[in-house]
Structure formats: C-alpha cells, structure tokens
N, C-alpha and C positions, 0 to 999 in steps of 0.2 A: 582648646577644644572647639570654641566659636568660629574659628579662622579655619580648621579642619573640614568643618561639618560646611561651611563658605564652600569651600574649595571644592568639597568632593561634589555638592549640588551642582555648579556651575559646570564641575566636567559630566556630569549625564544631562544636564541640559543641553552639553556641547555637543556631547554624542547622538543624545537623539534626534536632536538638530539634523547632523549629519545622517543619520539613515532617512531622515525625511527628506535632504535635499539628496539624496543620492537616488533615492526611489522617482521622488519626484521631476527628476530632472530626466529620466528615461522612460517611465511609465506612467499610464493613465490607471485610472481606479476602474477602468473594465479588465476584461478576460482575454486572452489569448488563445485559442484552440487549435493543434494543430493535427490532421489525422490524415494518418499516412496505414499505409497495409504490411506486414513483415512477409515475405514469402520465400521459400526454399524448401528444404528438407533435412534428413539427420545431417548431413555433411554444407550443407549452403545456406547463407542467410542473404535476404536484399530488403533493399527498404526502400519503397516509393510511397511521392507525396499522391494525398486524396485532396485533400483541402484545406483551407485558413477561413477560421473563422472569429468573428469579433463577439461575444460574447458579455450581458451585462454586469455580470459580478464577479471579482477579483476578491475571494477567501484567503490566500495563500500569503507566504510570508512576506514580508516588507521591510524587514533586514535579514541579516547572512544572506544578500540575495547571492553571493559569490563565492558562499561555503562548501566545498563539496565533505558529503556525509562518508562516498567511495562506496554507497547501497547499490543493488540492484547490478542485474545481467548489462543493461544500459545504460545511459545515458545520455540529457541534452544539452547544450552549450548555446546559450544566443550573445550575440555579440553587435556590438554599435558599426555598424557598416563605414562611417568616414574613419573614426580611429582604429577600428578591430578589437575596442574594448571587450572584455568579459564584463557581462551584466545579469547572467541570469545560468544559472545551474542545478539540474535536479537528475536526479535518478531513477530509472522504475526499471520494473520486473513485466514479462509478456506469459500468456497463456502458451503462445507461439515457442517461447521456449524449450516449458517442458514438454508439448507436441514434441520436440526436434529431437528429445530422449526416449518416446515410444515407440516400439515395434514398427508403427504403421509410418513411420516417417520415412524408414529404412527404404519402405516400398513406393512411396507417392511422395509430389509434392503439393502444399498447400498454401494458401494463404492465410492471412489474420489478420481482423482490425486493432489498431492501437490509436491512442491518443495522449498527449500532451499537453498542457495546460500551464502558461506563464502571462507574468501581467499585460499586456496590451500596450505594446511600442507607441511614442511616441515620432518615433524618426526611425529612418530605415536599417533594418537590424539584416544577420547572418545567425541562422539555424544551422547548426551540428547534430546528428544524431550517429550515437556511437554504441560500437557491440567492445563489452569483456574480456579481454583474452586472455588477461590473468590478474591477482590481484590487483595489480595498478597499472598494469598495460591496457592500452583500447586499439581500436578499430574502427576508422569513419566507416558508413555506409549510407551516410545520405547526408546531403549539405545545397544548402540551398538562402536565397538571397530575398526580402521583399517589401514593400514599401506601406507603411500605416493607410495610405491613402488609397491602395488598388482598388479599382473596383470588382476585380473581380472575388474580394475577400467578402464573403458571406456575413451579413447582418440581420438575418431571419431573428424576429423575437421568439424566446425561449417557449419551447410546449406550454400550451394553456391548459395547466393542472393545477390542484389545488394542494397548498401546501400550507402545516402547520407548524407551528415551534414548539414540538417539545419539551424541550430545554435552552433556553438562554440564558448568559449572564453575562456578557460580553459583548462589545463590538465585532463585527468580523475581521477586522484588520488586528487583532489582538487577542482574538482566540482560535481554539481547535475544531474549525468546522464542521457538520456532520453530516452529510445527506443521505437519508435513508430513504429506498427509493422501493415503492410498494412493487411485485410481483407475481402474478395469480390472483388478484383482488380485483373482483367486480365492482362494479361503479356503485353498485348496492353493498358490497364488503369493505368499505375505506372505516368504517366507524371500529372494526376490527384488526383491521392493518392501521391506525392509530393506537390501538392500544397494545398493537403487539410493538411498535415504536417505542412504546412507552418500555415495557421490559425489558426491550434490547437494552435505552437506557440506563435503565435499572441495573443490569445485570453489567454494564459495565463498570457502574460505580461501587461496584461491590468490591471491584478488582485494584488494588494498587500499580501503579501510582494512578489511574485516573481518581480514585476517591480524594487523591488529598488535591488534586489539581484540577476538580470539578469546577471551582469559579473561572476555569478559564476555556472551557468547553458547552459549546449549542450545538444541537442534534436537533434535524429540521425530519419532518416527514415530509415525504413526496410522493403526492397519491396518484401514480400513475396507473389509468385502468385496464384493466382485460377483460378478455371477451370473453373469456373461458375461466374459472377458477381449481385453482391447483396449479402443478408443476410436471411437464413431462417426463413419463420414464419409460425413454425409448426401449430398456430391456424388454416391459412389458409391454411392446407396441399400443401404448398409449401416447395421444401428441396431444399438445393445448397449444390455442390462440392465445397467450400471454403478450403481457407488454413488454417484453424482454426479448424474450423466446429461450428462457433457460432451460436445462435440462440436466436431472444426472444423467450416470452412465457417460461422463466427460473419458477420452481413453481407454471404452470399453469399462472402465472402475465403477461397479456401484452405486456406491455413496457418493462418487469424487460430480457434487451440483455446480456449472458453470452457465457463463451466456457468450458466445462467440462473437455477440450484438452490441460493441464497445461503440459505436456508435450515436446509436440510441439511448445506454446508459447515460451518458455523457450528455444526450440531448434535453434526458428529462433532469439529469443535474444542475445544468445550465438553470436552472426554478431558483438557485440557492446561488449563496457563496458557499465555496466547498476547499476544503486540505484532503477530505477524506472522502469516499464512496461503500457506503454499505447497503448491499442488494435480501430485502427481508423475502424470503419467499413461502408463501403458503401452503403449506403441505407439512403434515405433521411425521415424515418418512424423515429419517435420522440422515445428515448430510451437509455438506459445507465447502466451500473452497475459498482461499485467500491469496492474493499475490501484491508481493510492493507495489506501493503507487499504483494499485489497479483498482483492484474491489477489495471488494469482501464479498460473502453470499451466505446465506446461512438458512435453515428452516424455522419457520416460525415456530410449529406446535410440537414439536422434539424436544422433550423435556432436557434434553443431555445439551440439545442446540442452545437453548434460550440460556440455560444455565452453566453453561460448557466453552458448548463448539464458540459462540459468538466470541468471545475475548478471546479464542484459541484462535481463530481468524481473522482478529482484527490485529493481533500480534504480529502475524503475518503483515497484511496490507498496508499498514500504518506506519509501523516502528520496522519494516524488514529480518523479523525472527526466525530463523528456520525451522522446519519440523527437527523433533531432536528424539523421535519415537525410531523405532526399527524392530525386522522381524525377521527371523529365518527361513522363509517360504519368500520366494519374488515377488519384486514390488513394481507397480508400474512406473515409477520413477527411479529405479535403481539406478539407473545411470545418470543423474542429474550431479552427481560428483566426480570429481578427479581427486583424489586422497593424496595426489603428487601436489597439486598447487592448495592454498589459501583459501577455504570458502570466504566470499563477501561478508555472510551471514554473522552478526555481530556474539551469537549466541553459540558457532561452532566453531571448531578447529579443526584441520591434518595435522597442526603441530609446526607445519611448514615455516607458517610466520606469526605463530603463537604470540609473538611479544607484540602486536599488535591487539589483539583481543584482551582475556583477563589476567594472565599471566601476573603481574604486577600487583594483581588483589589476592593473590594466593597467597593465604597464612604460610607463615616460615614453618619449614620441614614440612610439606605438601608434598606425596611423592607423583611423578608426572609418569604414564598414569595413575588415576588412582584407582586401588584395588576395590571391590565391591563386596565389606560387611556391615554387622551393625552399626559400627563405630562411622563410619565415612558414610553411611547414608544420612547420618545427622547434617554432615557439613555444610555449613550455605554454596563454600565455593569450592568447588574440586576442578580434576579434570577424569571425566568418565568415559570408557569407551563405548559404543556407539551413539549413532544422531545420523541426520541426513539419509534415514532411509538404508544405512548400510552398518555390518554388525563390528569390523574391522577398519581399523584408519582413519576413522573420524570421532571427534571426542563434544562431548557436552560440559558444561560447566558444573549442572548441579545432578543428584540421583535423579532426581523426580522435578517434572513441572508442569505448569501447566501446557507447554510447548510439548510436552510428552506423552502427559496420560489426560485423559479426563477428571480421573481420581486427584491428583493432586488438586489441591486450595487456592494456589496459588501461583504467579509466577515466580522464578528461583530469581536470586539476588545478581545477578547477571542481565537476565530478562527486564526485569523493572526498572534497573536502571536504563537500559535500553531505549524503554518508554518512557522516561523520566525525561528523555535528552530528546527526544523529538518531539515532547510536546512544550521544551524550552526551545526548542531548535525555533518553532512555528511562532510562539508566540511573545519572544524575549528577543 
C-alpha cells in the first residue's frame, strides 16, 4: 500500500509539473486581449481585427490549455509561430449571431464588438478565429500573425475603478473567477451595487453544483460608474448615460437586456482576473441575457432575477446551456436551430448525434421520445420534446428546469453536470 500511495504522489507531482512547464514555457501570467468586429448579415459573416491588447491579470485556465470543449457558435485557435504548435483553445458564442437570426438581419447589414481573451505569449504566436458549420465542422474567418513585443499592442492600465472581493477563497490561477461589473450605479450608488453583488452571490450558491464547489470560486465587484442611474428602455423612449450603455428591447424583445459595448465591458474587466463576466444592472424591470463565453446581464431588483434569472444566465454564459423553454406564438429567435444538424448546446438534442450528449445515461427501457405524464415527469433523465425556442425536432433531457422555467428548483441532472465540468474544466 506504502509503494502505491509513493507512486501515485510522484505521478501528480509529475503531472503538475508538466502543466506548469507547459504553461510556463509559452505564457506570461498577464492577459491577452484580442478585439476584433463580426460583420455581415442573415446570409454572411466577416471578422476583422480592432486591436491586441496586453492586459494585467490572467484568471483563466492553466491546464487543458489544448482541450476543446466543441461549445460555442466559434472559436479560437493560437498557435506557436516557429513550430505551428497548438497551445491555446477556447470557444464562445456572439450576440452578432443571434442578430444574423432576426428579421432585421434579413434587411441590413451590421456590425458587432467581440473579444477574446488568452494568456499573454511569450514568443510570436498565430490567431485562428473560426465560425460553426456543423457539429464538428469550422470555417476560418480570420487569421492572423503577431509578435509579444509589437509595439503597437496596447498596454494602457486597466480603468481606475474601485473594486471589491466579495467572495474569495482561492488563488486566481486555481479558481472560478467572477467579475461582476456594476451598471446604472452612480458614484453615490456603489454601496448598493455592492450589496446587490453580494446576492447575486448568494443566490448562486444556492444552486448546485456551484454550492458544493464554492471553495473554488471569487466573485469580485466592479464598481464602474454612471452618470445616469437605471437602465435604458428604448421601447419607452427613455435613454441613460450608463457605463455600459445597455439596454432592453435587444431585437425589438422586451425583456431580452444586452450591451452591444463588449468593449468597454472587457475594459472595466480588465480591474480583475476574470473566467467569467457578469453585468449586474440597476433597475428593478424583470430581464436578462446570457451568451457563452460572453456575459451575463441580469437586473438587480427583480425579485424573479436575483433569485431566478441570475443562475438561469449564468448557465447560459459560463457552462454554455441552451434555453430548453419554448412556445407556440413566435419567438424572436426561432430560427437559431437547424433540427437537421446537432446543437453544440450540451443540454439539447435533434437526435442527429444524440450519442454524443446524454444518451448513455438513460436508464434502460427509456423510450426515445419520451412521452409526457405523471410518471416521466419524475425522471431525472429523459428525452423530451421541445427546447431551443422550438415546439418539434429538438429534445431536452429533463421535464422541467431551471434552463426552462423559473418555477423549477433547480438545474435537471444533465445541466449540473454540465456545470460541474466546467468548473473542473477551469480549475483541475
């Protein structure tokens, strides 16, 4: 047993060995920032670079830096310039996307800010940025070459705001970062938008698996100020001087609260080490938006938000969950599916390549669909028909969850584990 417990020590000494000289031999413990514009319409996508920026704090992961997850509409690829190594891969999702499924895409074309974020080269690397075309098929659309040393890569120190720690209990290189970034709060409101920091929090830990996996998770406040307090709603021709510049009415939708200013976001991120971005906004009007590797956003004094929406959105942004709710009246996203191919989304199906997803956790004699009475609303794991905004051809895992309703408790046993795997993904 002596010789065993020898053995297996020495080999995670050797392994971690190895992710620290793997890291360390291509990366600095700064930031990387890369921001480029996505522009087209429903039928075209282009991607041009805006800038590179150097940035002080590297949150992000420090092994699997060469794992892909196969999340998200996109993703990046950076590579070691002399050998053409892979050394850095990640995935995200754009607002610009689901732009390219509404109406008004049909008719105009627009642009959109995006941003990237990987560790800070050492020696002169190659950027990949690629679009989806089907489960595991891509599309380059922009690639490009650059050297640690340019000068003309941007080293402005980070917005001079004030920022607090919430919650810590970790080093950044070995936990789940958080920056919660104030919105609508005047410079006289921060003592407000810290405590509403505090509940978002809260109300995270309420939810599994982040409760059981809280010592490995800091949520920082970021008190960036506005001029104006509240949140625009253009339906109601009201605008605010925000430090954002968000607003509902995203798509003409309501409720659907975004900021087109990924820019900025990311500027006043930069405050922190950051895996995550969640945008807290002041206004107690019911509303929220979530996208991979983007944001989050959510309202503050919306009892359903702080208690609800928030984890429903950060399911979204974090872990890449899909909405698994749907309606029979049109949706401004109905079209964000092809029920012929594979959603990415970990938590849906067409069926297409079902043995990918949960397939394999389905108790024996599980019928594929599964029908909806008492009995199968119990189940943890089914396969249900609709999700993704549409009532036919796409299936969910469990009846009810928190990706669905408000009403449900909790995430379904699909979902959590979801989350379970990208907050070992980040910090294991």
């Amino acid at each position: 047993m002596r010789k065993i417990s020898i053995s297996i020590s020495l080999f995670f000494i050797f392994a971690l060995s190895s992710v620290a000289q793997s890291y360390n031999k291509y990366f600095t413990g700064k930031a990387c920032r890369i921001d480029f514009q996505f522009c087209g319409n429903s039928t075209s996508t282009a991607a041009f670079l805006d800038k590179i920026k150097e940035e002080p704090f590297w949150g992000g992961r420090r092994s699997n830096l060469t794992a892909d997850l196969n999340l998200g509409e996109y993703r990046f690829q950076v590579a070691d310039s002399t050998t053409s190594k892979l050394i850095y891969i990640d995935g995200f999702s754009t607002l610009y996307f689901e732009w390219q499924t509404s109406d008004e895409a049909k008719h105009v074309s627009k642009s959109f800010e995006q941003s990237v974020q990987f560790p800070f080269p050492k020696n002169a690397v190659k950027v990949t940025i690629e679009k989806r075309l089907d489960f595991d098929k891509w599309e380059t659309l922009l690639q490009f070459g650059f050297s640690p040393d340019d000068k003309l890569i941007r080293r402005n120190k980070p917005e001079s705001v004030a920022v607090k720690e919430i919650f810590k209990t970790v080093s950044p290189e070995k936990g789940v970062d958080i920056a919660v970034i104030a919105e609508g709060y005047t410079s006289d409101g921060m003592s407000k938008f810290y405590d509403d920091a505090q509940k978002l929090a809260e109300s995270l830990f309420t939810h599994e698996p982040f409760a059981r996996y809280k010592n490995r998770i800091n949520v920082y406040a970021v008190a960036a100020p506005s001029e104006n307090s509240g949140i625009s709603t253009p339906h109601e021709n009201r605008w605010k001087n925000t430090a954002l510049g968000s607003h509902f009415y995203t798509f003409y939708e309501p409720r659907y609260l975004t900021s087109p200013n990924v820019f900025r976001i990311r500027d006043f991120a930069a405050a922190v080490p950051y895996d995550a971005i969640y945008v807290l906004a002041n206004t107690s009007t019911y509303g929220g938006g979530g996208i991979y590797n983007f944001y989050a956003l959510a309202s503050a004094d919306s009892k359903r938000a702080q208690s609800q929406v928030v984890v429903h959105e950060f399911g979204h942004s974090f872990a890449g969950l899909g909405d698994e709710y749907f309606k029979e009246d049109p949706d401004v996203l109905d079209d964000m599916y092809d029920t012929k191919t594979e959603p990415w989304e970990p938590n849906l199906t067409s069926l297409v390549r079902f043995e990918t997803k949960w397939k394999n956790d389905l108790p024996q004699g599980t019928t594929i669909p599964t029908k909806v009475n008492n009995e199968t609303k119990k189940l943890k794991i089914g396969v249900f028909e609709g999700g993704g905004y549409l009532t036919k051809g796409m299936y969910r895992s469990a009846y009810d969850c928190r990706m669905r309703t408000n009403e449900a408790p909790a995430f379904c046993a699909v979902c959590e584990k979801t989350v379970e795997r990208m907050i070992l993904f980040l910090t294991e």
